[in-house]
N, C-alpha and C positions, 0 to 999 in steps of 0.2 A: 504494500500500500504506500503511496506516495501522498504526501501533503505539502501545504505550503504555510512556512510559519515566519512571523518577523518577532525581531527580540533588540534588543537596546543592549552595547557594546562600548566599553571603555578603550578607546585606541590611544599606546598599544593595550591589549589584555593580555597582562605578565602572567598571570596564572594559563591562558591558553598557551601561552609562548613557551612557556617554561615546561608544560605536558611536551610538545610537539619537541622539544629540548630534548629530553630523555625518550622518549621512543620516536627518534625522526622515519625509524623504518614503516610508524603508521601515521605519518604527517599527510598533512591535504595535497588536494592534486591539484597545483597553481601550472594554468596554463598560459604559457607567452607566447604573443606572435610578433618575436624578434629573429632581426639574422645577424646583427653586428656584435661590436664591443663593445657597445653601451652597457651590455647587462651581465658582463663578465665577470665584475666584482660582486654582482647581484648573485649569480648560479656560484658563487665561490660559497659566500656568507649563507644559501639557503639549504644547502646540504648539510648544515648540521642540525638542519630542524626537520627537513621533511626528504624521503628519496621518493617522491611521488610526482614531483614534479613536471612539465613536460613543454618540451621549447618546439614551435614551428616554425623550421626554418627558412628563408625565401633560399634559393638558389642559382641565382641570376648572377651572382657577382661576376665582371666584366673587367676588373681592375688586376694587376701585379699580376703573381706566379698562376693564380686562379685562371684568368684568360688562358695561359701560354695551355694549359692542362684542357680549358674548353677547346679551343682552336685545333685540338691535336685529335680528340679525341670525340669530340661532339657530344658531352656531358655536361650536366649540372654542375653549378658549385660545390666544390666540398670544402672549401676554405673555414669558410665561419660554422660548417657543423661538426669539422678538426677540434678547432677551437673551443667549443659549447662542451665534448663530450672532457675534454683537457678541466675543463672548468668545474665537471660535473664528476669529474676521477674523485676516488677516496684516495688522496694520498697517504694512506696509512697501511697500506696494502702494498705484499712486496714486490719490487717491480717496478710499480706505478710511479714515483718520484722518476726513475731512470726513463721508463716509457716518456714521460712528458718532457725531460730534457732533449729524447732525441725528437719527440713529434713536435716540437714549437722549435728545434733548429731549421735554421736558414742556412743555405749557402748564400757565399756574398753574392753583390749585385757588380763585382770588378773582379772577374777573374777567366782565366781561358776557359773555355767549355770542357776542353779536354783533361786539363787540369778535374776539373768537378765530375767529369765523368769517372776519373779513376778512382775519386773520392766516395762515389756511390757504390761502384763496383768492390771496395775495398768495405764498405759496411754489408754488401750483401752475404759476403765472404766468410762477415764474423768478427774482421781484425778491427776495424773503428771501434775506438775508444768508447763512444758513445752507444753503441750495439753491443761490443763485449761488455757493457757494464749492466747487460737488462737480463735476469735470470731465464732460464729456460722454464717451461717450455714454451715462454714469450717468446725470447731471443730466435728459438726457427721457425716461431709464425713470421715473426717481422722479416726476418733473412728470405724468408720465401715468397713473400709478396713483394720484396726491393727485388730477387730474381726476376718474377711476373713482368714486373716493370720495366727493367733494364730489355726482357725477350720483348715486349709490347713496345717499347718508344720508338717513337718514329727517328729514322735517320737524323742526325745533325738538329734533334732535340733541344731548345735552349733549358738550358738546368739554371741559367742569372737567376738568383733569388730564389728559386724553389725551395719549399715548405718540403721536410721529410714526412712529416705526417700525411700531407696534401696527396703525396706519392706514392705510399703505404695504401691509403684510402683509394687513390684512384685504381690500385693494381686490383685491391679487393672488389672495384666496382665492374672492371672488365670480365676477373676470373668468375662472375656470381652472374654472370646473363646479365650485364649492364642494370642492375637492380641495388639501389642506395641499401634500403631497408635492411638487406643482408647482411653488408658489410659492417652498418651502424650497428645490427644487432651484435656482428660479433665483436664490436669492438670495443662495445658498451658493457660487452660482460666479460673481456681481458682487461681492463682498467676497474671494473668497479666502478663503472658511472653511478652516481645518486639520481637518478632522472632519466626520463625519457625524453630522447632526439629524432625529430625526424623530417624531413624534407617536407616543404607544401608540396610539392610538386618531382616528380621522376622522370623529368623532360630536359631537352635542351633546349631552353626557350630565352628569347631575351626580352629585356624592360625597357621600356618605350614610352615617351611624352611629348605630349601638346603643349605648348609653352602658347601663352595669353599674346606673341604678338602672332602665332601661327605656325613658329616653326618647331618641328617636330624633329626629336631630339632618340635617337637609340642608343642602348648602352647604359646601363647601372653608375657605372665607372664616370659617366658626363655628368649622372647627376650630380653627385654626392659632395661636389668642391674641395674633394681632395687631392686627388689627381691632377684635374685641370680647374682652371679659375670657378670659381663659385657661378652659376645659373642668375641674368640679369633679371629675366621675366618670372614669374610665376608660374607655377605647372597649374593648367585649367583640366589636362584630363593622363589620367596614368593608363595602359596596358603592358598588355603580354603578347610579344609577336614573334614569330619562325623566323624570321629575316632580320638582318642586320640594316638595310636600306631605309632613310630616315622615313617614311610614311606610315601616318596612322589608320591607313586602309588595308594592311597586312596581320592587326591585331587579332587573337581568336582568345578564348573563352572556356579551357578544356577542366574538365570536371576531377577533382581529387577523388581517391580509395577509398571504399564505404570505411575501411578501418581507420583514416584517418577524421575522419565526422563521427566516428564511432568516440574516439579518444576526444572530440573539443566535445563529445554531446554529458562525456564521464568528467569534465573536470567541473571542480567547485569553486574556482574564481577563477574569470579570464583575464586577463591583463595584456594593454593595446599599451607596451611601455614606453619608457627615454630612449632616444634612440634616431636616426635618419628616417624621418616622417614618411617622406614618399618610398626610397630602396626598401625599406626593412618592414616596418609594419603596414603602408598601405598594400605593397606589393604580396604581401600575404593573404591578402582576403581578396585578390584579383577572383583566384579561379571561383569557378562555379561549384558549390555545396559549402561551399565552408562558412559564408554569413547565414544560408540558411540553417547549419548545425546552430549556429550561435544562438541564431535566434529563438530558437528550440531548446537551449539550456538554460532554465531561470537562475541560475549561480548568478553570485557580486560580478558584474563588468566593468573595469573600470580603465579609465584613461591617465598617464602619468607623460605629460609635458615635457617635453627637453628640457633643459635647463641653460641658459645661455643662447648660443646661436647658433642654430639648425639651417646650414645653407642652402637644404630643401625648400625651407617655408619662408624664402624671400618673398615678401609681398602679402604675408600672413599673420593675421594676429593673434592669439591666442584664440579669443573665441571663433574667430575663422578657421582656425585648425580642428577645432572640437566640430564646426559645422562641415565643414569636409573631411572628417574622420563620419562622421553620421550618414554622409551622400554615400561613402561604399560600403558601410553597412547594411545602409537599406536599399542597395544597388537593384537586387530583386523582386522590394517590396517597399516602396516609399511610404504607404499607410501605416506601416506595421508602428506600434508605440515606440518611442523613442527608449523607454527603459527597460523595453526585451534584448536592443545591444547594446545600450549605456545606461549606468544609471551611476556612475561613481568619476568625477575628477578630481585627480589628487595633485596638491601645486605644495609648493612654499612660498608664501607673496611678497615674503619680507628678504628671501635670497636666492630666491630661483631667477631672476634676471630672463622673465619672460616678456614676449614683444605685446604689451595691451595689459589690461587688465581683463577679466572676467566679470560679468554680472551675477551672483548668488541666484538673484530673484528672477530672472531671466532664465536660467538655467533649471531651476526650481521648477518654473512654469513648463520645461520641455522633459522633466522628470527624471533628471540627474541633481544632484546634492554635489556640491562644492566642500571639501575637506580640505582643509587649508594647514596644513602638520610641521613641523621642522623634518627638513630633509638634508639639509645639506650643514654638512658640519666643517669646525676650518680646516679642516687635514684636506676635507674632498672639495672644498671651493674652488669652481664654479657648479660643481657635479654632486651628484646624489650622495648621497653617504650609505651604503649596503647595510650597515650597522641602523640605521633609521628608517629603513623601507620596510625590509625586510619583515621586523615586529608588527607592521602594517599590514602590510601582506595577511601574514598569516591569522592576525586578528580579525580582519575582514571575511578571510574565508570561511 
């Protein structure tokens, strides 16, 4: 039997916090639809409260070593889901310390290829310092997927910058029937992830924008103003399109795994986080089923603002961010209530250094509640404090 109950909550609730403390193995299922760094310190600090967690990743990234590995192979990102499950490892587990030192190395970005070639071939081998230091019977999974990859690369391969981890993961995704889910599951249960990761999407697809004076922008990597200068206009509209060639008439619309609507329909608070507004969390609710899952699980929804400056949301204000986080919510179903996929934004007003203010009472009327909490502490200034979310979090769910 299912019901639906409201109840009054002191944020944080130290006595919630403090259960979820001691048995994090039966902590809540907080689901995120992030794909960056923003929430790195966040998946660090929530593993000691809950391994229930579960991150949806977007996989479009267009940028660094991630491209050179799309380009070669015509795969999804596996950059930032590297990363998430690295973040989500129990480092107390033996191994996992060494696993993470080799999976977050870089080769440099100045050096012969052939130089870096031999450097790979000498960890497949066993002899890198970094690979004889990971115990077996780690050590000949890892050896045997750097093999995979070394028989898989394409001729005259660029290795500048390559992620070892990146490499590792892409070998598991060729050897598995080009299927992510595989390799994350095995990789999640050789590290001792606290959490579950998983791709929105199993495609090679790229991200795509209509910018407000008309021109139409492809590539994750253009967005994000990190790579190249910051976006002057405004994005008026996001997709997902098969082709690289700038036009918003190549866009499609393809549907996620009922297992993954199955996992946003099982969580108990969803969280739309900090993070690159348009790449990371709008890009996630693109495909088709996944705001309808949303809308379909009455758990807390709730919104958390960047803090500072978001070079996505040039030309946006805060409450315009919340009113265009709302339009692909309700991409489906414009009628549908506003508090079946919002009904929570959570800011700092006094040092989150957001663009605009917010109206309480305006917000109130579209049936989300404004929580306004200390978030950012001086260590983390200008950014969230993971120590100050976190207890949030879990009090809300």
């Amino acid at each position: 039997m299912k019901i639906k109950v409201e109840r009054e909550i002191t944020l944080p609730d130290p006595v919630r916090v403090e259960l979820y403390r001691r048995t994090p193995e039966l902590g809540p299922r907080l689901l995120f639809f992030s794909g960056g760094s923003a929430l790195r310190g966040v998946s660090r600090e929530l593993i000691h409260y809950t391994h229930n967690s579960c991150h949806i990743m977007t996989a479009v990234d267009s940028g660094g070593s991630s491209a050179t590995l799309r380009q070669a192979f015509s795969m999804p990102s596996i950059g930032d889901i590297r990363a998430r499950l690295m973040d989500l490892a129990d480092q107390s587990v033996q191994g996992n310390p060494e696993m993470y030192r080799l999976f977050v190395y870089r080769f440099p970005t100045e050096a012969k290829n052939e130089t870096l070639l031999a450097e790979l071939q000498t960890m497949a081998a066993g002899r890198h310092r970094l690979v004889s230091a990971i115990p077996d019977p780690l050590r000949k999974i890892v050896r045997q997927y750097l093999k995979i990859f070394l028989a898989r690369m394409p001729q005259g391969f660029n290795l500048l910058g390559a992620s070892i981890g990146n490499l590792v993961l892409t070998a598991g995704y060729l050897d598995n029937g080009h299927h992510l889910d595989s390799v994350i599951f095995l990789f999640s249960k050789l590290v001792e992830a606290r959490g579950t990761v998983r791709p929105v999407l199993n495609r090679y697809l790229h991200l795509g924008a209509l910018l407000d004076n008309g021109q139409v922008v492809v590539g994750q990597h253009l967005l994000t103003g990190k790579e190249v200068p910051p976006l002057q206009n405004k994005i008026r509209h996001l997709f997902l399109t098969m082709t690289t060639s700038p036009t918003s008439k190549g866009e499609v619309w393809p549907r996620v795994r009922n297992k993954l609507t199955k996992l946003i329909n099982s969580a108990q608070l969803i969280c739309y986080p900090m993070g690159s507004f348009y790449s990371s969390v709008i890009a996630s609710l693109l495909p088709e089923g996944v705001t309808e899952a949303i809308q379909k699980n009455v758990c807390p929804k709730i919104y958390i603002p960047s803090m500072g400056q978001d070079p996505e949301t040039v030309g946006l204000s805060l409450m315009e961010q919340i009113e265009t986080l709302l339009r692909y919510l309700k991409k489906n179903n414009p009628k549908i209530p506003t508090h079946q996929v919002l009904n929570c934004v959570l800011v700092d007003s006094k040092n989150g250094g957001y663009s605009g203010e917010v109206d309480p009472n305006r917000l109130m009327d579209m049936g989300i509640q404004l929580l306004d909490c200390p978030l950012v502490s001086e260590e983390s200034t200008p950014y969230c404090e993971p120590k100050l979310l976190v207890p949030l979090l879990l009090s809300l769910s």
